[in-house]
SEBAMAR-417255 format. One line per 5 residues: their letters; for each residue z, x, y of C-alpha. Coordinates in nm, 3 decimals, m for minus. Example, Ala and Ser with C-alpha at 12.3 -4.5 7.8 and 13.67 -1.06 7.14 Angstrom:
BEGIN
as = 0.780/1.230/m0.450; 0.714/1.367/m0.106
//
This chain:
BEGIN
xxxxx = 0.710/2.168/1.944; 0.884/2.070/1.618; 1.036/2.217/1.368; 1.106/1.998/0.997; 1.121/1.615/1.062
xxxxx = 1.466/1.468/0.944; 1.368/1.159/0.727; 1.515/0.874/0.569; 1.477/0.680/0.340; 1.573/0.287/0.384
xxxxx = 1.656/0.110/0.041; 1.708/0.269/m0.311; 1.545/0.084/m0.548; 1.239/0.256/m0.773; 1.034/0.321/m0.517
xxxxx = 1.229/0.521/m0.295; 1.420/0.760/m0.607; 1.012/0.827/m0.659; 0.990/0.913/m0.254; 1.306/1.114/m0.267
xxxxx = 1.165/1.320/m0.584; 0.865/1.384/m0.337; 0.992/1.460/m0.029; 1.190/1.750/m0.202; 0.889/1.950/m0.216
xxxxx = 0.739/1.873/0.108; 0.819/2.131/0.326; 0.760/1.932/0.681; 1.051/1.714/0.630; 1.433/1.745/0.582
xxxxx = 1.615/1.502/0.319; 1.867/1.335/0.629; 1.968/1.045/0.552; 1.956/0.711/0.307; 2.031/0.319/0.353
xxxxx = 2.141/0.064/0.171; 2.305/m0.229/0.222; 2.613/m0.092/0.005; 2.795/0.189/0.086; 2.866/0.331/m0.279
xxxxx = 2.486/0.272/m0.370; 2.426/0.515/m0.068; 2.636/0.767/m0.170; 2.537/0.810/m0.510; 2.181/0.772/m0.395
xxxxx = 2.244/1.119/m0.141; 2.417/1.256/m0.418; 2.174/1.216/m0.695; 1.830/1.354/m0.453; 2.020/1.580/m0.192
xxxxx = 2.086/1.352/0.113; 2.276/1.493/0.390; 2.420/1.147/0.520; 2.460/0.804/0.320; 2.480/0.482/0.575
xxxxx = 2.633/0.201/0.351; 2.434/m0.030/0.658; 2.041/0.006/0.797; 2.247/m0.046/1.134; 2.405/0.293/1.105
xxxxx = 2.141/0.462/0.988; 1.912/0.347/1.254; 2.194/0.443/1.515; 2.192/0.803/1.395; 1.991/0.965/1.692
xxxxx = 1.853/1.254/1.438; 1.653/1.040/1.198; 1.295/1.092/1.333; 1.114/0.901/1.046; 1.214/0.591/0.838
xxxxx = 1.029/0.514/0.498; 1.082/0.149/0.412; 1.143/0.046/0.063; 1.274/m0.240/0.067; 1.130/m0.596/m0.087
xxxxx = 0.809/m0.710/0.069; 0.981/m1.030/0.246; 1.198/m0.754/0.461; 0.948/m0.548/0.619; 0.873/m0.670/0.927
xxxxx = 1.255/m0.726/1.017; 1.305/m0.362/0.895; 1.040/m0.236/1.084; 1.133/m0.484/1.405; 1.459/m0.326/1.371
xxxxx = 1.349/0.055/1.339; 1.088/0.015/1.661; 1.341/m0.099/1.848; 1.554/0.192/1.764; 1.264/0.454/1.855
xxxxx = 1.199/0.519/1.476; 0.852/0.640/1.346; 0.814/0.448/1.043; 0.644/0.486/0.712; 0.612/0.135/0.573
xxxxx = 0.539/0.022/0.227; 0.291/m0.211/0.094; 0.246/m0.467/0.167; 0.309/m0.418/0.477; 0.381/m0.753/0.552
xxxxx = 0.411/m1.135/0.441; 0.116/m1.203/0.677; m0.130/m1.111/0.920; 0.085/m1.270/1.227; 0.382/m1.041/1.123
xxxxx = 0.181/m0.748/1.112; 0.045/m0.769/1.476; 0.370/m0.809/1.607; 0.479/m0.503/1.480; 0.208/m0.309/1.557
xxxxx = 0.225/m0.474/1.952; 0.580/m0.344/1.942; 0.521/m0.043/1.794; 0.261/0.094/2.071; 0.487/m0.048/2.337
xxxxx = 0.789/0.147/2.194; 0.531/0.482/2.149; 0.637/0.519/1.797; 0.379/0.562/1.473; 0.395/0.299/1.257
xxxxx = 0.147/0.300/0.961; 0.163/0.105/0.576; 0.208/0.319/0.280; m0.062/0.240/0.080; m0.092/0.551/m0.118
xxxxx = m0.433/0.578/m0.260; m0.554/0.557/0.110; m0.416/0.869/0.191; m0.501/1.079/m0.129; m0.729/1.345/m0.162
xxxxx = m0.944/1.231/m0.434; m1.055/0.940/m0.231; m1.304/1.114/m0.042; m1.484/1.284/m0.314; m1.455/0.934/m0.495
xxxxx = m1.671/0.847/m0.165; m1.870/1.166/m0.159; m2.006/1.069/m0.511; m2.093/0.730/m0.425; m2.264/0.798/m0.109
xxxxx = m2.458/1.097/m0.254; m2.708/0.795/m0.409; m2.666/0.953/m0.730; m2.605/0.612/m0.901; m2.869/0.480/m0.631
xxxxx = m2.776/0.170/m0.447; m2.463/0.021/m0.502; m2.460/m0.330/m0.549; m2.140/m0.475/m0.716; m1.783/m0.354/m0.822
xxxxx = m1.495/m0.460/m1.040; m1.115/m0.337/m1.000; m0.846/m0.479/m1.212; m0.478/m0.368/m1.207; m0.209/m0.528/m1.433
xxxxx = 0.167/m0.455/m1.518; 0.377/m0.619/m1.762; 0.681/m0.700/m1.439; 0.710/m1.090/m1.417; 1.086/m1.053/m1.522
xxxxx = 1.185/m0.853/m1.208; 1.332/m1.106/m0.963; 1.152/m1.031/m0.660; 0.810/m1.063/m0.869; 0.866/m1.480/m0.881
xxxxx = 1.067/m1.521/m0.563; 0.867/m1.687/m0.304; 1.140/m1.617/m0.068; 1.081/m1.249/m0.161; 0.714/m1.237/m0.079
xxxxx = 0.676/m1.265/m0.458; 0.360/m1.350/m0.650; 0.084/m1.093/m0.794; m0.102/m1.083/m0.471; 0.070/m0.856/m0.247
xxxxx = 0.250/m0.628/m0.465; m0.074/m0.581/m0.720; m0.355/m0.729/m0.588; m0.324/m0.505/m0.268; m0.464/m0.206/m0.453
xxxxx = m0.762/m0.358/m0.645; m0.854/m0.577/m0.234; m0.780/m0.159/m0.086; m1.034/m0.052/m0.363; m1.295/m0.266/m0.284
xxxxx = m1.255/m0.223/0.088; m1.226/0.173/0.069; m1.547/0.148/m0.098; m1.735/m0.150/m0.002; m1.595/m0.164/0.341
xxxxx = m1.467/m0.526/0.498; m1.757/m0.696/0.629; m1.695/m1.025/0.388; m1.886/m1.314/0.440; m1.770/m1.559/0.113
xxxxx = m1.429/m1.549/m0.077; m1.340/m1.706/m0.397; m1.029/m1.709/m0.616; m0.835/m1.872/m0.884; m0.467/m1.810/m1.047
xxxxx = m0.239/m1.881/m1.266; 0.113/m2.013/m1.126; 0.486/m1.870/m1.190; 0.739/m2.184/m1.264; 0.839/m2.085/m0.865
xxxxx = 0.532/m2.114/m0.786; 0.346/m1.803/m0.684; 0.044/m1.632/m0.823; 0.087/m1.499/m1.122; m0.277/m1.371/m1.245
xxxxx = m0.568/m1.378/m0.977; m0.916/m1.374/m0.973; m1.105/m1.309/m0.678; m1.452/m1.232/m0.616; m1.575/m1.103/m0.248
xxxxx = m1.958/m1.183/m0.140; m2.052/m0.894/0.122; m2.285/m0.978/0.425; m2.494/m0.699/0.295; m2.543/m0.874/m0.049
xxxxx = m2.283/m0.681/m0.263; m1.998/m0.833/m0.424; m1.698/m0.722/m0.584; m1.476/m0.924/m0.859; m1.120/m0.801/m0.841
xxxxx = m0.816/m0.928/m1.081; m0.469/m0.878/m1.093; m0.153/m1.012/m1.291; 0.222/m0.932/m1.327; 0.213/m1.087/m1.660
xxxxx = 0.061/m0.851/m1.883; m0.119/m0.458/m1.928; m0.475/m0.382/m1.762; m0.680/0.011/m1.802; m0.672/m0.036/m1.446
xxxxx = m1.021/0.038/m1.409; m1.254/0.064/m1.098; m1.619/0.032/m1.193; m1.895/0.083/m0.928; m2.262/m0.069/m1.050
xxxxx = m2.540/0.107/m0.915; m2.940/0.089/m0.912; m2.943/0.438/m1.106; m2.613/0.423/m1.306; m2.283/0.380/m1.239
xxxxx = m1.930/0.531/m1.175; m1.557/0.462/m1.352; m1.242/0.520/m1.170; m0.954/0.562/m1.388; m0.649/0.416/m1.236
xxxxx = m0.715/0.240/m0.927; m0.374/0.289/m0.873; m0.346/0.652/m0.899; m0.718/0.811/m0.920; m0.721/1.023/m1.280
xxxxx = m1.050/1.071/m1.278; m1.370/0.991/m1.175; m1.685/0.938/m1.407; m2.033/0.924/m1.338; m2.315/0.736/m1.574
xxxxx = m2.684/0.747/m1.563; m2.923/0.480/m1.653; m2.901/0.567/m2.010; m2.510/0.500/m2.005; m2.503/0.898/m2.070
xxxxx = m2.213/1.083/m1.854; m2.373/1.327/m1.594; m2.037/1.443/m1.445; m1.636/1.399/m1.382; m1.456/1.495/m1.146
xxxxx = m1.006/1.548/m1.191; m0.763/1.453/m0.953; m0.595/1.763/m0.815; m0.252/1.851/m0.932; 0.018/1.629/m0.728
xxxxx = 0.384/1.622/m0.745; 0.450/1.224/m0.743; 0.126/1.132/m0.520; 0.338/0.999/m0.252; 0.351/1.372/m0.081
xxxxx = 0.021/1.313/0.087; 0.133/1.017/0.347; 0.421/1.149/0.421; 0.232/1.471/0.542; m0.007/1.276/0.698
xxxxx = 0.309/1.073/0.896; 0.458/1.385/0.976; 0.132/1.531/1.170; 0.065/1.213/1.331; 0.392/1.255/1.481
xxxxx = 0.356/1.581/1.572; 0.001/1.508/1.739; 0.117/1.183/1.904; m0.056/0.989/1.763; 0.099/0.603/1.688
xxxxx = m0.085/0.549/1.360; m0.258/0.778/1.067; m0.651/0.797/1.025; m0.590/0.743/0.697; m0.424/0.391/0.720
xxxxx = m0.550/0.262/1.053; m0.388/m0.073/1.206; m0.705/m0.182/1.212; m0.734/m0.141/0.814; m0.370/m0.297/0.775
xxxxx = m0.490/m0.606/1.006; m0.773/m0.663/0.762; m0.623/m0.648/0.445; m0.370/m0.854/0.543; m0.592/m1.123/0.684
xxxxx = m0.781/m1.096/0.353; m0.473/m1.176/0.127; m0.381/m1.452/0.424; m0.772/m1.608/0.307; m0.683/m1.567/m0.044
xxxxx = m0.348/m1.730/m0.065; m0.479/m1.994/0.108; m0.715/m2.111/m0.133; m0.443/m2.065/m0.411; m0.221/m2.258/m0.182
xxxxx = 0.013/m2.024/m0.231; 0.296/m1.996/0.077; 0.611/m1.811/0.135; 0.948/m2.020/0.334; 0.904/m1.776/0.583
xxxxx = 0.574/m1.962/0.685; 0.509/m2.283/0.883; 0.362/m2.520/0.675; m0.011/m2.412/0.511; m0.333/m2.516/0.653
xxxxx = m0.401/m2.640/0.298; m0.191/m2.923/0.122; m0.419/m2.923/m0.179; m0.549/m2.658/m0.442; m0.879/m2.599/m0.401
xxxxx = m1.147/m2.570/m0.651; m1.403/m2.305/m0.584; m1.454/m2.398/m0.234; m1.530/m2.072/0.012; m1.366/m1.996/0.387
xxxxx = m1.520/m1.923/0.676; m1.651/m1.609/0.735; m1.335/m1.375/0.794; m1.359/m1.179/1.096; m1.198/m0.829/1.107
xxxxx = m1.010/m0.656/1.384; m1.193/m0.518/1.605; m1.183/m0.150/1.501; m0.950/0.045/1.765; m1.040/0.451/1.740
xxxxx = m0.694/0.680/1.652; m0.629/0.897/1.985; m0.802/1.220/1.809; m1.025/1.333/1.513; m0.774/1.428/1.261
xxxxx = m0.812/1.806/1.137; m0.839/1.903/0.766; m0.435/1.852/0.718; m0.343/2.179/0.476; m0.088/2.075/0.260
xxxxx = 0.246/2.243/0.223; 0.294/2.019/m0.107; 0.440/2.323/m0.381; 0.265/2.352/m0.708; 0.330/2.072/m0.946
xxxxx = 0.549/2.203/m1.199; 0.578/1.897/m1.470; 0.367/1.619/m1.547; 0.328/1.350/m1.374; 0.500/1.035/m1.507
xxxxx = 0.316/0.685/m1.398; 0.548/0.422/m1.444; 0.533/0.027/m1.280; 0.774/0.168/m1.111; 0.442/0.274/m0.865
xxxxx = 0.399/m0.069/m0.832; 0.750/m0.156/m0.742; 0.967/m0.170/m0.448; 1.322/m0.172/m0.342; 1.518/m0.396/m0.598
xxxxx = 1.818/m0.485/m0.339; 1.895/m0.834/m0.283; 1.767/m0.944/0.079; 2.031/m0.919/0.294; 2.129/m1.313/0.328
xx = 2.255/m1.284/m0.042; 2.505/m1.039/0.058
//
């Protein structure tokens, strides 16, 4: 029923030179088109990565009836505009993290999306990458017996990029760092919180700079999570077991995974497999959801967007931590160490059909990958009011 989807690419900041890179060697898309907000930053953009049209306005681009599928790269504070404005344009849309400011905004989308019949799903990469479900495999095998607490910590040295401190730029740690350490815990932990805590340090703007947070699990485990834009982590994920435990290098891109015994002796590892950039796999996984009609990817279920974003809305709450976009916070004070209610998660709502074994079409790697905090950064375009 299809042939190549013609994608583009909206915003080119870091993060979308490191999608265009990608989607050179994915064989189930066609480079069409880029965005920005200035017409010679488009064009050199197309030129540089092999574009075959360069809209100097998202306007245009979204106008142009052959773009199938829209990857958002643009700073956190313009997603849900962006993706408002792609919906209503019949665009399938690859989104990335976080997906949102907010819980709220993240609903609406996805209540516009299904009425419009288009996929919509966040690009949270480690969600869709292979190694996650052998990282799974391992841990339910009971080979480091019962799991009972986990620690995730992901750090990058990027307070002097703009958008980082701008509240009116969804800035602050949280949602551009934090997200993967809160995905780590919940890809292997699951959701079903019962207690949050969390502490951070403050930006001069006023955002979160360094976080702490600790999640208490209704089945007694607990994970203790940190992040920070103000200096370097090993991005380690550490799962404690009754019989041992496992290391995760890079939470942020799995490297490798690392099993211990009792006797802190290593029993086995396990590699990632070879990737171009890393960012090939959800834009496969976009692709065949469109081509199976489905409106959002097994890997990255609303459902799963819903809940993390209601987690990070409990969490800045306590650091009483707000963006202008927001009415005004349920919370006028810091608080000290005092824990929410009980968050409740979406109600899980099943994908249309079981998802296949997807074979990829990605080409063999043939350099090294290069990890950069560029992974951890967006579109670095003004928001459109400065213009």
């Amino acid at each position: 029923m299809f042939g190549k989807i013609d994608m583009a690419i909206m915003g080119t900041g870091n993060i979308a030179s490191t999608m265009a890179k990608t989607i050179k060697h994915v064989s189930e898309v066609s480079m069409y088109a880029v965005a920005s907000r200035n017409q010679d930053r488009a064009t050199q953009f197309a030129k540089d990565y092999g574009f075959k049209k360069a809209y100097g306005s998202y306007e245009e681009m979204l106008n142009d009836k052959k773009v199938n599928l829209v990857y958002i790269a643009t700073p956190i504070s313009e997603h849900y505009e962006n993706m408002i404005d792609c919906i209503e344009h019949g665009k399938n849309v690859l989104c990335e993290k976080s997906f949102t400011l907010n819980e709220e905004q993240a609903k609406k989308v996805f209540a516009l999306a299904a009425d419009k019949n288009v996929l919509v799903t966040e690009a949270i990469w480690v969600r869709y990458m292979p190694m996650l479900a052998q990282i799974q495999e391992v841990l339910a095998s009971n080979v480091i017996g019962e799991p009972a607490m986990l620690t995730a910590n992901l750090a990058y040295n990027i307070k002097q990029i703009k958008r980082m401190t701008d509240p009116k730029l969804g800035g602050g740690s949280l949602l551009d760092v934090g997200v993967y350490p809160i995905n780590f815990a919940s890809m292997m932990f699951g959701d079903d919180i019962v207690n949050i805590d969390a502490c951070c340090t403050y930006t001069s703007t006023g955002v979160d700079e360094s976080d702490s947070i600790t999640f208490r699990y209704r089945d007694g485990k607990m994970a203790v999570l940190t992040c920070s834009m103000d200096g370097i982590s090993d991005r380690q994920g550490i799962i404690y077991g009754s019989k041992g435990y496992m290391i995760i290098e890079n939470i942020n891109n799995f490297e490798t995974l690392s099993v211990f015994n009792s006797a802190n002796e290593k029993t086995a590892q396990y590699k990632r497999p070879r990737q171009k950039t890393g960012y090939e796999y959800e834009v496969i996984d976009a692709v065949k959801a469109i081509k199976s009609g489905w409106l959002e990817c097994p890997a990255m279920p609303h459902v799963k967007t819903l809940t993390i974003m209601h987690e990070m809305d409990e969490i800045r709450k306590i650091l009483n931590v707000k963006f202008p976009q927001e009415e005004a916070p349920e919370i006028t004070e810091p608080i000290l160490n005092v824990a929410p209610e009980k968050i409740e998660a979406p109600a899980e709502t099943p994908v249309e059909a079981e998802p296949e074994i997807v074979e990829s079409h990605v080409e063999e790697a043939t350099t090294a990958v290069v990890e950069t905090p560029a992974e951890t950064t967006e579109e670095n375009e003004e928001p459109a009011e400065n213009n």
